[in-house]
Structures are given as C-alpha cells and as structure tokens.
N, C-alpha and C positions, 0 to 999 in steps of 0.2 A: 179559145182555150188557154193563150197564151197569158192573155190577160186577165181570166181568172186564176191563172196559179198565182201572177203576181198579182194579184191583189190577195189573194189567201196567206200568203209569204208577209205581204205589209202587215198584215192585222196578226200575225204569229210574232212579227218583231215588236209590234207596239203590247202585246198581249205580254212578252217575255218582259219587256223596258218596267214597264209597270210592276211586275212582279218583283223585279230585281231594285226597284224603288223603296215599294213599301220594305222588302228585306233588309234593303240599305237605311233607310230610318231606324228600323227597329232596333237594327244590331250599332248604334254610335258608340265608341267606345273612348273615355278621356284618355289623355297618355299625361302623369304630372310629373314634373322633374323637379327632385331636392337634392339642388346642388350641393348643399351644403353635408348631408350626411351619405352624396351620391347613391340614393333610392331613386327610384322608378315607379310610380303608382300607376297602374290598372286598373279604370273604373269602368266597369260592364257589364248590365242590366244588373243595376243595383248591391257586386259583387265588388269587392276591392282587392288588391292583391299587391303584396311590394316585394322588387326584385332589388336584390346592390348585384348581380356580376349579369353585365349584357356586353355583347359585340354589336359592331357595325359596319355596314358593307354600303357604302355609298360612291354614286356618282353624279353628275350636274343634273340629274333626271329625278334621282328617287335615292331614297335611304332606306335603308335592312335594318331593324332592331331585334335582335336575337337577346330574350329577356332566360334566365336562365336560378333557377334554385335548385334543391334538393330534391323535389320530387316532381318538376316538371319544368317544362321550357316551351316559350308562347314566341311568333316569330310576326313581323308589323312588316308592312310593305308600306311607307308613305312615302306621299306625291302631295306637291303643293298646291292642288287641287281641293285635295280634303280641310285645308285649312280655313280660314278665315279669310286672310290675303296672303301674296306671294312673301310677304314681309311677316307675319307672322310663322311661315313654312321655315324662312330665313333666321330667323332668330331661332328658333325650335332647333337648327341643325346646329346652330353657331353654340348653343346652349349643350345638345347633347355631346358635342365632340369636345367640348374643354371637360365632361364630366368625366367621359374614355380616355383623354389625357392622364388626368388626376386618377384613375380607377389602374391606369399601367404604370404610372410613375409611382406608387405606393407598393 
C-alpha cells in the first residue's frame, strides 16, 4: 500500500513539473533596459509596455523590480537562473543599479 501511494505521489509531482513547464514557456517575458532615457521595456505575449520610475530590492540571491506608472505596477522576482548565464544575470543587475543611481540622483 505504501508503495503505491508513493508511486501515485511521483507521477502527481512529475504530472504538476510538466504542467508548470509548459506554463513556464508560455508565459517568457523580455525585460529591456534604456539606459539612456532610463525606461524599462516589458515585452509579454506580444504586449509591450514602458515604465521610467521602478525600485529595487536586492540581495547576492535575487533582485525585486517594482516597475511602477500611472495606472498600474508589475513586480519581477529574478534569479540568475532565468537568464542565459550567470554573467549575463550579472551584467542585467550591474546595468539596472547604475539606472536606480541616475533615476535618484535627478
């Protein structure tokens, strides 16, 4: 008995992973950064959207992007997991935190 509940447990975890896969494809979302006129671009399912006033809450783990306008506020959890390499997660952070410089020194 014992060993049918686990085994009905593994096929419920590998049933969920799957699930949580395809939804993880479906939903990729770009994040672009222009430093230069400090905008934010959100590109997602074919939907674009530009923020200039966002915070961030960061530690050696993960960064917060609290992206914020007029009529709405979208909040990003990233981990350098989602990226490319660790070195492009790296640059992405080294990038946003000179933009939150420039966005409080003004």
């Amino acid at each position: 008995m014992a060993g049918l509940l686990a085994l009905l447990s593994i096929l419920l975890m590998i049933s969920d992973y799957l699930q949580w896969k395809h939804l993880d494809l479906q939903a990729l979302t770009d994040i672009l950064l222009f430093p230069d006129s400090g905008i934010i671009e959100i590109q997602h399912q074919g939907r674009r959207q530009r923020f200039k006033c966002f915070s961030l809450y960061l530690n050696r783990w993960f960064l917060i992007v609290i992206l914020r306008d007029q009529q709405q506020s979208k909040n990003f959890l990233l981990l350098a997991d989602r990226f490319g390499s660790v070195t492009d997660y790296l640059n992405f952070r080294h990038q946003i935190l000179k933009m939150s410089r420039v966005q409080y020194a003004t």
